[in-house]
N, C-alpha and C positions, 0 to 999 in steps of 0.2 A: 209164262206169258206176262209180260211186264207189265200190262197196265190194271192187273186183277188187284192189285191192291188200294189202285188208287180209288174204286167202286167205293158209292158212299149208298147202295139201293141191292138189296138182296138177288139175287139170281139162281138161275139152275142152269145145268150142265148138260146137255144133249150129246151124248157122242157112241159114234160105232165103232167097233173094232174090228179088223178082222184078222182068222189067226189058220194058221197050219196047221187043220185039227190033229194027224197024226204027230205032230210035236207035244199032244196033251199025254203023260204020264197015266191019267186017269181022268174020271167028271169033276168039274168041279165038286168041291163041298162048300157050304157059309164059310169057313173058314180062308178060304185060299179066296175070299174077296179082294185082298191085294193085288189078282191079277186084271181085273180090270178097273180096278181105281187108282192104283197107284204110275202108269203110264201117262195120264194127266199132269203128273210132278217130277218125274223122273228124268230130266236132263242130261243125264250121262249115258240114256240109254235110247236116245230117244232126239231126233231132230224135229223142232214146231216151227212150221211154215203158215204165216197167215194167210189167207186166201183170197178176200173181197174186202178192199176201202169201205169203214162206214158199218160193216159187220165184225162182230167178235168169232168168225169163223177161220179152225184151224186144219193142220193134217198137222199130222206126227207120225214119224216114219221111224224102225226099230233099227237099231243099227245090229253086229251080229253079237254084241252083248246081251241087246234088248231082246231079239229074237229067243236065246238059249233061258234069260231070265223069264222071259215073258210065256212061255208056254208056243213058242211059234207064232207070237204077233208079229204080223207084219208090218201094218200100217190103219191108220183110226181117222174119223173125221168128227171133230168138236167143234162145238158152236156154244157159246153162253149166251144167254138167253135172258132178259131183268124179268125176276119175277111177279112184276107189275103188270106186265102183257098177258097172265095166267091169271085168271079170274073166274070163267066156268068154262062148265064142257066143250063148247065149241071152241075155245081160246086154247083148251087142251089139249084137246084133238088137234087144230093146224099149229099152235107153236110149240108142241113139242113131238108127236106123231108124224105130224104130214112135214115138217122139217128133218126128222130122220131118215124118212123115207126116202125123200129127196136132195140125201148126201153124195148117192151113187151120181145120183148126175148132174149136180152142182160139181162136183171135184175132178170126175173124169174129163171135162173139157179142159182142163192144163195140165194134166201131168204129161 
């Protein structure tokens, strides 16, 4: 996402995944954390469409590399979030809770 660099104010990362669970080998463990962190950066495996002008909101779709790498991901919804807007529990609860929740149906009106 090209303009994460240009950030001069800290942020967090909101995003879902979803995956083909019969594609998972086994449960996760801590270790195998690179399966859902590392689709966030992984451009060869992976197409980022941005969603809403004025929001840092994405979709990234697995291609069938990213599928066989990823454990059966399919497709994710990110959103970056400054973490200046997180402040106490209410700010926690809607800007990063009630925004994930409301991935499903922010994203399924265009695909």
């Amino acid at each position: 996402m090209a303009d994460e660099e240009e950030r001069n104010y800290p942020t967090i990362t909101v995003f879902r995944n979803q995956y083909q669970l019969s594609e998972w080998p086994r449960l996760p463990q801590i270790s195998d954390h690179w399966i859902f962190y590392y689709p966030l950066h992984d451009s060869d495996c992976f197409t980022y469409t941005k969603m809403e002008q004025g929001y840092d909101l994405w979709i990234h779709k697995a291609t069938a590399k990213g599928k066989k790498k990823y454990w059966g991901m399919e497709e994710g919804t990110l959103e970056i979030i400054p973490l200046t807007s997180v402040f106490d529990y209410q700010s926690v609860k809607k800007e990063i809770f009630e925004r994930m929740n409301s991935f499903g149906a922010r994203t399924s009106d265009t695909r």
